[in-house]
Biopython code that builds the backbone (N, CA, C, O; Angstrom):
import numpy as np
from Bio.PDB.StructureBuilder import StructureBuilder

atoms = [
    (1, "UNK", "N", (0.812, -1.182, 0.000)),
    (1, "UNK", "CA", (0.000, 0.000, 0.000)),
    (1, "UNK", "C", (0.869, 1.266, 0.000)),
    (1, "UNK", "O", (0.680, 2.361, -0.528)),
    (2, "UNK", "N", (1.829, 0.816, 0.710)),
    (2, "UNK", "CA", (2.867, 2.528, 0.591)),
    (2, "UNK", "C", (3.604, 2.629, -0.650)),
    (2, "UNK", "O", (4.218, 3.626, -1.029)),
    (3, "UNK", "N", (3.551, 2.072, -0.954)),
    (3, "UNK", "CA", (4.351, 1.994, -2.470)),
    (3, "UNK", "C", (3.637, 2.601, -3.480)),
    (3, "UNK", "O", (4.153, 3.402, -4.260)),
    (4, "UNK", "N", (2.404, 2.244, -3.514)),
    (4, "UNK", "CA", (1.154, 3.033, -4.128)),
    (4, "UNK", "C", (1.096, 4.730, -3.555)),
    (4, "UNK", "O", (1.172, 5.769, -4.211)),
    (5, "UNK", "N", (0.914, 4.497, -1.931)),
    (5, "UNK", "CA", (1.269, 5.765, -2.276)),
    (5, "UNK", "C", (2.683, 7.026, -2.053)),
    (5, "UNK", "O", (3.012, 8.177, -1.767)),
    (6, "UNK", "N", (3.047, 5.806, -2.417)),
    (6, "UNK", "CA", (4.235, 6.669, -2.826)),
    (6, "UNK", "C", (4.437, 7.674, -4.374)),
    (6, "UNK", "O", (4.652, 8.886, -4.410)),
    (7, "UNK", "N", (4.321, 6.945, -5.290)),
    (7, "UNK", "CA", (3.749, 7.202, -6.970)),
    (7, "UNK", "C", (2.771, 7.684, -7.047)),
    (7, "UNK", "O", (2.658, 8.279, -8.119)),
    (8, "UNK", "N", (1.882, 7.753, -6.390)),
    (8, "UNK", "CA", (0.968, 8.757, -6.079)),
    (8, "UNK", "C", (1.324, 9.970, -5.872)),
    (8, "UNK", "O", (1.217, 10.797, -6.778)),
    (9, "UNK", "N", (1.870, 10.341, -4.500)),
    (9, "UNK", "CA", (2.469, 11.614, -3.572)),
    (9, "UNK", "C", (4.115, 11.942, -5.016)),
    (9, "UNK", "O", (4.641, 13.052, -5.097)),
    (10, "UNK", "N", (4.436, 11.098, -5.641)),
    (10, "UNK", "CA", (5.656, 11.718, -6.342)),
    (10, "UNK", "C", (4.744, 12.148, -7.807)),
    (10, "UNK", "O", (5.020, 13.172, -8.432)),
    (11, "UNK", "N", (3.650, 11.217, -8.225)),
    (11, "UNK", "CA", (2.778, 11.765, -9.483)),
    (11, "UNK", "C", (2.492, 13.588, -9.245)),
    (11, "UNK", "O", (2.706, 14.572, -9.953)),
    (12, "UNK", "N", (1.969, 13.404, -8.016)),
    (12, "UNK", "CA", (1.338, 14.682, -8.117)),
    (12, "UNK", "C", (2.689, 15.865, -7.711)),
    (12, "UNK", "O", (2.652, 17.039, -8.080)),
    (13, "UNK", "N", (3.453, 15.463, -7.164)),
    (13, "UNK", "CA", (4.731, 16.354, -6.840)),
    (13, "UNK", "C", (5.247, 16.521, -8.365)),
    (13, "UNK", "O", (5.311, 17.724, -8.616)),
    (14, "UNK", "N", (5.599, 15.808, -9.361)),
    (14, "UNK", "CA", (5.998, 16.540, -10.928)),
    (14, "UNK", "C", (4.717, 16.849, -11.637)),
    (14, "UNK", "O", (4.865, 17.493, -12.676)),
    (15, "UNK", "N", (3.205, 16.458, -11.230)),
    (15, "UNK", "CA", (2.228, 17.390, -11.842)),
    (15, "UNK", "C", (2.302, 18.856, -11.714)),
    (15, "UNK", "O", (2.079, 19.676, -12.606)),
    (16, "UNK", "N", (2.778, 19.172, -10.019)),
    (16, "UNK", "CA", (2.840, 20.430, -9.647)),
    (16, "UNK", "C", (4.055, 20.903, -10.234)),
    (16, "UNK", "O", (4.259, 21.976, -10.801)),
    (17, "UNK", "N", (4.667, 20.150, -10.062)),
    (17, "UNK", "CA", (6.422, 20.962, -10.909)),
    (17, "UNK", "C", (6.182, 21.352, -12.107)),
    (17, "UNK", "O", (6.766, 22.333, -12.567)),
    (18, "UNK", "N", (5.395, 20.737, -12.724)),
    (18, "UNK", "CA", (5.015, 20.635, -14.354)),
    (18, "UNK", "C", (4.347, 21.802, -14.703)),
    (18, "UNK", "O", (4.752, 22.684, -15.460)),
    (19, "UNK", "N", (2.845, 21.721, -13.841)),
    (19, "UNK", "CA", (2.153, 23.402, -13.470)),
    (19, "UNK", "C", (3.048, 24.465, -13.336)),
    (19, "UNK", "O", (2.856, 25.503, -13.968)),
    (20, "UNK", "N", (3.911, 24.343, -12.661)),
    (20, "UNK", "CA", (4.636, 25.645, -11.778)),
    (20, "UNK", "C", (5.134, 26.335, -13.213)),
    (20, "UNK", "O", (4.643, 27.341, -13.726)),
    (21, "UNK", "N", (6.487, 25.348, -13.845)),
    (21, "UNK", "CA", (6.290, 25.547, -15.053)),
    (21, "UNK", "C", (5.806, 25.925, -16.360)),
    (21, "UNK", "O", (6.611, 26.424, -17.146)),
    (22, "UNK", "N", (4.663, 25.766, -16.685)),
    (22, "UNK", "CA", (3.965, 25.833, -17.752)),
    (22, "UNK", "C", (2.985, 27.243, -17.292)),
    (22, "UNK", "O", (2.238, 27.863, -18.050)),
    (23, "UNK", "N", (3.191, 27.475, -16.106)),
    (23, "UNK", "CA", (2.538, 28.935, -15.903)),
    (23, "UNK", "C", (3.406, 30.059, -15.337)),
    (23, "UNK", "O", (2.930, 31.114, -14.919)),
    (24, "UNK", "N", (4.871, 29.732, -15.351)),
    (24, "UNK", "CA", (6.138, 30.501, -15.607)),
    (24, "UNK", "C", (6.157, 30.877, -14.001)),
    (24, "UNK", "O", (6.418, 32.034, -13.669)),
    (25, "UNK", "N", (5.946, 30.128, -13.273)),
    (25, "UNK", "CA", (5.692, 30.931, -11.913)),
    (25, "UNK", "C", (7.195, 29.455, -10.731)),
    (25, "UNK", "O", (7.076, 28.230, -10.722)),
    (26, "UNK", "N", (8.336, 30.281, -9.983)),
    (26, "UNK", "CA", (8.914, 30.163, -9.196)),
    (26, "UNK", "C", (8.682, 30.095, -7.913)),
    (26, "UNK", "O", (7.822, 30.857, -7.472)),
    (27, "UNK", "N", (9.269, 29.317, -7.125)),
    (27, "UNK", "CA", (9.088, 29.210, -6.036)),
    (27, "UNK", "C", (10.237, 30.030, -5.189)),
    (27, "UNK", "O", (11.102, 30.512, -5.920)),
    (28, "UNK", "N", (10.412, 30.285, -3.729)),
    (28, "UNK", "CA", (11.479, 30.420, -3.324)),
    (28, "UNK", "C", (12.199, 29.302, -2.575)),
    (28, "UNK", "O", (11.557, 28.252, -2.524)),
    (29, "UNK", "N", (13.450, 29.301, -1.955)),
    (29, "UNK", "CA", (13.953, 28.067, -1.964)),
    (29, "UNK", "C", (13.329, 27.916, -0.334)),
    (29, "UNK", "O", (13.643, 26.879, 0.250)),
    (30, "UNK", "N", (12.544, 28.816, 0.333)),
    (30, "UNK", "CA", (12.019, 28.296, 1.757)),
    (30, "UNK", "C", (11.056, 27.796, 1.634)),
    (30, "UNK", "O", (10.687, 26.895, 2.387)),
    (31, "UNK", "N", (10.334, 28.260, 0.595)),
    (31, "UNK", "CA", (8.477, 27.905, 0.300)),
    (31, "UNK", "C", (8.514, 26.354, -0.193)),
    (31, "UNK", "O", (7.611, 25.562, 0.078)),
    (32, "UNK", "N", (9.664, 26.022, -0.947)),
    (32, "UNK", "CA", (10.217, 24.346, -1.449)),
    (32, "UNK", "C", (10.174, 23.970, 0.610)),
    (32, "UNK", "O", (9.178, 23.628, 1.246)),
    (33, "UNK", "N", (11.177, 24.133, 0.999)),
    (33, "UNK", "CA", (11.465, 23.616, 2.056)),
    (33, "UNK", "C", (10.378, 23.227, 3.450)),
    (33, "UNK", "O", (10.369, 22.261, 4.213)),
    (34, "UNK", "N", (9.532, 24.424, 3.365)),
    (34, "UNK", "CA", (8.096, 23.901, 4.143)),
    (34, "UNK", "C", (7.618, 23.091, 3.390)),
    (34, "UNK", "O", (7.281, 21.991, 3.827)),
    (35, "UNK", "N", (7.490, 23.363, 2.284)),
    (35, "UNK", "CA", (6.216, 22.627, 1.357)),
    (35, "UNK", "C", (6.823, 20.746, 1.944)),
    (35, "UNK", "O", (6.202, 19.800, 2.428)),
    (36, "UNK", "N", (8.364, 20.963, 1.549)),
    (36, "UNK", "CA", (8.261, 19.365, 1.459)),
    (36, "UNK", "C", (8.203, 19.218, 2.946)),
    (36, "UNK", "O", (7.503, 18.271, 3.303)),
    (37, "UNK", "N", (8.598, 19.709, 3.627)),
    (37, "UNK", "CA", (8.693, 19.556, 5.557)),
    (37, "UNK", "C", (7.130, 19.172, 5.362)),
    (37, "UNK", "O", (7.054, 17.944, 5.396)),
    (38, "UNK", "N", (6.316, 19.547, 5.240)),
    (38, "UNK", "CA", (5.196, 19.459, 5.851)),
    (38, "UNK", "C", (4.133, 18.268, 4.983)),
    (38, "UNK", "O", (3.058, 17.819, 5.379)),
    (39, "UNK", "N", (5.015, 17.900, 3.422)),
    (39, "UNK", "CA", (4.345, 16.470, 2.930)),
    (39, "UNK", "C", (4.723, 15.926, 3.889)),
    (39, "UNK", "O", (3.914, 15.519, 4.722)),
    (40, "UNK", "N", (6.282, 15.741, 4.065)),
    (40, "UNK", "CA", (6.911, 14.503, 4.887)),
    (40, "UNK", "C", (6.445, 14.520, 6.130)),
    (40, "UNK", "O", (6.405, 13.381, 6.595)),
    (41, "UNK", "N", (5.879, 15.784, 7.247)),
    (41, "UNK", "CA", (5.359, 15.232, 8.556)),
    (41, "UNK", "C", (3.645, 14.772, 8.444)),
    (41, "UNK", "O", (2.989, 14.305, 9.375)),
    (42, "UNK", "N", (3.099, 15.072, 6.920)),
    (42, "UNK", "CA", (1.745, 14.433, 6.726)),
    (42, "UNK", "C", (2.035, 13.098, 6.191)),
    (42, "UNK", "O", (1.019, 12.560, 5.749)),
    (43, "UNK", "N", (2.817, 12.582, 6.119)),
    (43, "UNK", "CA", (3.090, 11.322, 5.247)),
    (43, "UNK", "C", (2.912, 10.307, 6.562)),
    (43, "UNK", "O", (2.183, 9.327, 6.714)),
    (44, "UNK", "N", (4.049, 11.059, 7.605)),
    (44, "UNK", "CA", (4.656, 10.708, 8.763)),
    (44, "UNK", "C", (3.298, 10.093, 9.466)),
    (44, "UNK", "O", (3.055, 8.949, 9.850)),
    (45, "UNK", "N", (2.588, 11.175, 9.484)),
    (45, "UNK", "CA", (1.208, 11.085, 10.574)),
    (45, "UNK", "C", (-0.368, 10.394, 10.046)),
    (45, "UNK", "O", (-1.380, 10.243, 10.731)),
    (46, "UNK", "N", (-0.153, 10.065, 8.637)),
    (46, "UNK", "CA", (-0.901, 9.182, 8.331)),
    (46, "UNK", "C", (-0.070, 7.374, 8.283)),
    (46, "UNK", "O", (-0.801, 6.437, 7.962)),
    (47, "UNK", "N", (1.162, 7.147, 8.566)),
    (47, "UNK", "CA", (1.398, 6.246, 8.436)),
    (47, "UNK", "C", (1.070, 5.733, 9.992)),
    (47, "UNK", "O", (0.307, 4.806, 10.264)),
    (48, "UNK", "N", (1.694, 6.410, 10.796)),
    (48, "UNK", "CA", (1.708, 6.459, 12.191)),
    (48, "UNK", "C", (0.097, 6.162, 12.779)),
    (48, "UNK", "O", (-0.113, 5.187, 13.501)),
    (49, "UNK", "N", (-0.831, 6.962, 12.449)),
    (49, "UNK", "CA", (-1.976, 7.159, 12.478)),
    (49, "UNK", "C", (-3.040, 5.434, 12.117)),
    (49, "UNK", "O", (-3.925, 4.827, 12.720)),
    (50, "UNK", "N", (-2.493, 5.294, 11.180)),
    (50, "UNK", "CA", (-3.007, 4.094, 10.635)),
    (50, "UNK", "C", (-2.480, 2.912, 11.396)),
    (50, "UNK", "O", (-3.088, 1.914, 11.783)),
    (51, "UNK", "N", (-1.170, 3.252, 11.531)),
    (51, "UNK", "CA", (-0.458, 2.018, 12.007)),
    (51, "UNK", "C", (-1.371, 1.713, 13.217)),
    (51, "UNK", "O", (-2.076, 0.704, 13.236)),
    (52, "UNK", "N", (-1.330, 2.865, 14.513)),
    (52, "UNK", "CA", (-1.928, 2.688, 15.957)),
    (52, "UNK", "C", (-3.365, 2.296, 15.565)),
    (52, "UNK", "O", (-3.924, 1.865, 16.573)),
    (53, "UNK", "N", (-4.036, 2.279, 14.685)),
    (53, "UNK", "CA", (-5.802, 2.518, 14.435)),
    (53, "UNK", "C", (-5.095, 0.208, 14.196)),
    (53, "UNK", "O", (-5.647, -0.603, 14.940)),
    (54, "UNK", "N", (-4.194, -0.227, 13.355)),
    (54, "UNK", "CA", (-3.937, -1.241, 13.129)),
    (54, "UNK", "C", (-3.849, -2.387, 14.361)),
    (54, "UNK", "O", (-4.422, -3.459, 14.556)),
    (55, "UNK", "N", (-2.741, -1.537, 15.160)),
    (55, "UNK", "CA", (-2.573, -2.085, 16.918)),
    (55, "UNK", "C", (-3.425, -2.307, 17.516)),
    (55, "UNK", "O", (-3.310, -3.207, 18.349)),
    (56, "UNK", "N", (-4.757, -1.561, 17.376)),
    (56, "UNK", "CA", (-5.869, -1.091, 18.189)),
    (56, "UNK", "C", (-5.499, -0.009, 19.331)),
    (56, "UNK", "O", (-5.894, -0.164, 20.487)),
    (57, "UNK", "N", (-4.795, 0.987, 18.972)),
    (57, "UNK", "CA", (-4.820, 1.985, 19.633)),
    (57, "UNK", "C", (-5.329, 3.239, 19.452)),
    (57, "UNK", "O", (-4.469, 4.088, 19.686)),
    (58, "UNK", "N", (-6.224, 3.625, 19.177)),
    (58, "UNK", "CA", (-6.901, 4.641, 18.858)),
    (58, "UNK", "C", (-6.646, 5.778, 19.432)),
    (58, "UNK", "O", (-6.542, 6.827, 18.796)),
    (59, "UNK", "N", (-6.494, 5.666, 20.943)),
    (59, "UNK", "CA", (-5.735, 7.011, 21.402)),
    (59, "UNK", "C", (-4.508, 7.573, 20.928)),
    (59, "UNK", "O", (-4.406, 8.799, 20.975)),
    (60, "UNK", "N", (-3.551, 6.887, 20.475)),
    (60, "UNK", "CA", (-2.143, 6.791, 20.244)),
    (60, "UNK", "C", (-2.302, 7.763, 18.660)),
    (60, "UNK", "O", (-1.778, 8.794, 18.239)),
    (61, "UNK", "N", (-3.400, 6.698, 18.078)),
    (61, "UNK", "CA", (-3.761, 7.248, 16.796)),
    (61, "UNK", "C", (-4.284, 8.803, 16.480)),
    (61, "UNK", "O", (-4.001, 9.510, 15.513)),
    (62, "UNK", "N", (-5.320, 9.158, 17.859)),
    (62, "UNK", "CA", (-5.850, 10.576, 17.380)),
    (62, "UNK", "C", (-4.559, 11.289, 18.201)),
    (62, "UNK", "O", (-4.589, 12.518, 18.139)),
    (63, "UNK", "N", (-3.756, 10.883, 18.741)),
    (63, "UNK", "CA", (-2.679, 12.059, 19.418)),
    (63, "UNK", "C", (-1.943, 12.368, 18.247)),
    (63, "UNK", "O", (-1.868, 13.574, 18.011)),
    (64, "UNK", "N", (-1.264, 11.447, 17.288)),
    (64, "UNK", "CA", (-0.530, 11.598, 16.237)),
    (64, "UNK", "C", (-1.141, 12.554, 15.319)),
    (64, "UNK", "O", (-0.381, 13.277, 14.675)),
    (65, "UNK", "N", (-2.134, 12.641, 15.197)),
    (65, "UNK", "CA", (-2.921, 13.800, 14.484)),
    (65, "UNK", "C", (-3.086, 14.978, 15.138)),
    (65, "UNK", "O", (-3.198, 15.986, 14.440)),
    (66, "UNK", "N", (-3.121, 15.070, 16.192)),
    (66, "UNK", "CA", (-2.723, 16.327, 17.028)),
    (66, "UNK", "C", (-1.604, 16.637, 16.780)),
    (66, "UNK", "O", (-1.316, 17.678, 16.190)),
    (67, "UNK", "N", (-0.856, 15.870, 17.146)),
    (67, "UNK", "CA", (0.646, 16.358, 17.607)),
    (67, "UNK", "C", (1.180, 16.649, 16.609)),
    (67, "UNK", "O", (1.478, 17.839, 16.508)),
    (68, "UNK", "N", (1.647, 15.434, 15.084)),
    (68, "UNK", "CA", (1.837, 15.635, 14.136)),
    (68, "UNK", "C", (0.972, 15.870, 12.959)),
    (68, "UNK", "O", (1.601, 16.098, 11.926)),
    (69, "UNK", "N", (0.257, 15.870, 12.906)),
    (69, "UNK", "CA", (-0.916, 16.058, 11.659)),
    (69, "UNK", "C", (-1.216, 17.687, 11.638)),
    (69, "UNK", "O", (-1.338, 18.341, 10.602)),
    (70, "UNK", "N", (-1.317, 18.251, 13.073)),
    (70, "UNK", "CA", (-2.141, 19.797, 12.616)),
    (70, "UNK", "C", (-0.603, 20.702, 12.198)),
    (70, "UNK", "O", (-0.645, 21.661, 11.427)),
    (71, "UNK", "N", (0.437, 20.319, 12.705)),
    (71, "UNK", "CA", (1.667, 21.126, 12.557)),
    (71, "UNK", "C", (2.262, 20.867, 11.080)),
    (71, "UNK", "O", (2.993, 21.654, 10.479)),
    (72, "UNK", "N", (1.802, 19.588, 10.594)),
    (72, "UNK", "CA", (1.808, 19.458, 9.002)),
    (72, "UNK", "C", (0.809, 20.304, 8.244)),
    (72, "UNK", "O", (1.171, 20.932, 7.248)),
    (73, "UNK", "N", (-0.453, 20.340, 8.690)),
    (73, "UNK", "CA", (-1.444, 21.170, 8.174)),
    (73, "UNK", "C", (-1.081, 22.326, 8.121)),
    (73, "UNK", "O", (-1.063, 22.895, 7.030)),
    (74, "UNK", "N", (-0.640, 23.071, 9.449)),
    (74, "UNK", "CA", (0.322, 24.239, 9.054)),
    (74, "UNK", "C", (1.197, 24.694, 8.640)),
    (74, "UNK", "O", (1.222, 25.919, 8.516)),
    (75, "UNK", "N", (1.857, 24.217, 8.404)),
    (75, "UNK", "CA", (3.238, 24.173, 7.326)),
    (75, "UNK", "C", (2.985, 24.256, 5.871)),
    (75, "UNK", "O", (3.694, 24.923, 5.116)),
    (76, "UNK", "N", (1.651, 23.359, 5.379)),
    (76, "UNK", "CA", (1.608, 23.560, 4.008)),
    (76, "UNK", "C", (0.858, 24.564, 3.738)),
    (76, "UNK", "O", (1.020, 25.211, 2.704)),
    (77, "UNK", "N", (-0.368, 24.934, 4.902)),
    (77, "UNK", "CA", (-0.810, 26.422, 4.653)),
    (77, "UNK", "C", (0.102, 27.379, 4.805)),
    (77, "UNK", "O", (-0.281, 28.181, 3.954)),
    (78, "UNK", "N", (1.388, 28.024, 5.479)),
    (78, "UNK", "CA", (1.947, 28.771, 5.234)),
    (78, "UNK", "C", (2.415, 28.815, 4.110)),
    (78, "UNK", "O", (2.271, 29.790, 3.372)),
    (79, "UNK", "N", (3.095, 27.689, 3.777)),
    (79, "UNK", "CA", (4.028, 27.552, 1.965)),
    (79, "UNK", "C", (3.030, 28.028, 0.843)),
    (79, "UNK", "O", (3.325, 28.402, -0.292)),
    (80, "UNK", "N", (1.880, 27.938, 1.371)),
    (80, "UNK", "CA", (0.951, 28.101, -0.143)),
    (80, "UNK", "C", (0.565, 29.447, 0.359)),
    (80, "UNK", "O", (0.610, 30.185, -0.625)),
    (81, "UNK", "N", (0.180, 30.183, 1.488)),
    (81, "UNK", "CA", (-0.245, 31.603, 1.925)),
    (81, "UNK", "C", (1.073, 32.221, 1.549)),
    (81, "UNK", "O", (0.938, 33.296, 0.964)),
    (82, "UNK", "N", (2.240, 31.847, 1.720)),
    (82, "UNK", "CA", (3.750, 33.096, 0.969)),
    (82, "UNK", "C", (3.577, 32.562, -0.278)),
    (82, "UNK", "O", (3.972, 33.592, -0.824)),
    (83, "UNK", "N", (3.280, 31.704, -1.386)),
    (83, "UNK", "CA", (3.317, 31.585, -2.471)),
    (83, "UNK", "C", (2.238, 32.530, -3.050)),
    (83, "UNK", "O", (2.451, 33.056, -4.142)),
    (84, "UNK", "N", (1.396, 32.709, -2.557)),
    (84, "UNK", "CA", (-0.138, 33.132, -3.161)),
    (84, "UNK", "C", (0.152, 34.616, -2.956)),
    (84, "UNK", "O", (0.341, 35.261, -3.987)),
    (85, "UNK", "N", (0.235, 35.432, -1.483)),
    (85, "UNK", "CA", (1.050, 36.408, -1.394)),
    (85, "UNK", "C", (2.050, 36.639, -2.447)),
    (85, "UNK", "O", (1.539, 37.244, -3.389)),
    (86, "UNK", "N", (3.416, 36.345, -2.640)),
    (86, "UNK", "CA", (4.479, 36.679, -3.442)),
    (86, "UNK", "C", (3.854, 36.691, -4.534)),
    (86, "UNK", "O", (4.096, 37.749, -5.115)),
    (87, "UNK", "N", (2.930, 35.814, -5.304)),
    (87, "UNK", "CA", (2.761, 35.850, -6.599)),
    (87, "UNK", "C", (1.723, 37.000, -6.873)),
    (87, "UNK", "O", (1.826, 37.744, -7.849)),
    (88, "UNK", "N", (0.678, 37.094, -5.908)),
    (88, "UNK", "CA", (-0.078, 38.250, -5.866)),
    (88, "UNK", "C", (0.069, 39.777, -6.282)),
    (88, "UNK", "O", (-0.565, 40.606, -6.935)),
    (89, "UNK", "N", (1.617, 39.675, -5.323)),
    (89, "UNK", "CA", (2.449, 41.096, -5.551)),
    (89, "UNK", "C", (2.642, 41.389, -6.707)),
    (89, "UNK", "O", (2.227, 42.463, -7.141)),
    (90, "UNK", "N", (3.460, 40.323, -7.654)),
    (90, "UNK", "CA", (3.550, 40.666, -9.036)),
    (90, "UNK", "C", (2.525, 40.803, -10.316)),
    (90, "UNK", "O", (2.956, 41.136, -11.420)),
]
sb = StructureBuilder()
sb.init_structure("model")
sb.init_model(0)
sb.init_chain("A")
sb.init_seg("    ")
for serial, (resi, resn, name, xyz) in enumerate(atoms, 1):
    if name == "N":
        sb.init_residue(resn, " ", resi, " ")
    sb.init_atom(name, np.array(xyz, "f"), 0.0, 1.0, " ", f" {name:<3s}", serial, name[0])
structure = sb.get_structure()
């Protein structure tokens, strides 16, 4: 199953590269650096997440979404709020 989504999460990572591209629009090299920080701690917290829901731990499971899941959520909303901003400006 992770393998799937793996080619998945990399499909849509050169769809977006591809977009970024074809509509002449740059990133900066911090807005790259959250962006991927915050796939990799959502990757993190659905594997984690699933795993404990697997164990039968369900508590274990909704903490990981607290703990790590909303701080991923925020991370990719900032990267896309300075992208949308910066591009706005111009």
């Amino acid at each position: 199953m992770w393998f799937f989504i793996g080619i998945i999460i990399g499909a849509l990572v050169l769809g977006f590269i591809w977009w970024l591209r074809r509509k002449n629009l740059n990133l900066t090299w911090y807005e790259w650096v959250l962006g991927i920080l915050g796939l990799l701690l959502l990757v993190f917290t659905l594997q984690n997440f699933m795993g404990s829901f697997e164990e039968i731990e369900s508590k274990a499971a909704y903490m990981f979404l607290l703990i790590t899941g909303l701080p991923s959520l925020i991370l990719l909303a900032l990267t896309w709020q300075l992208a949308a901003r910066r591009l706005a400006k111009a």
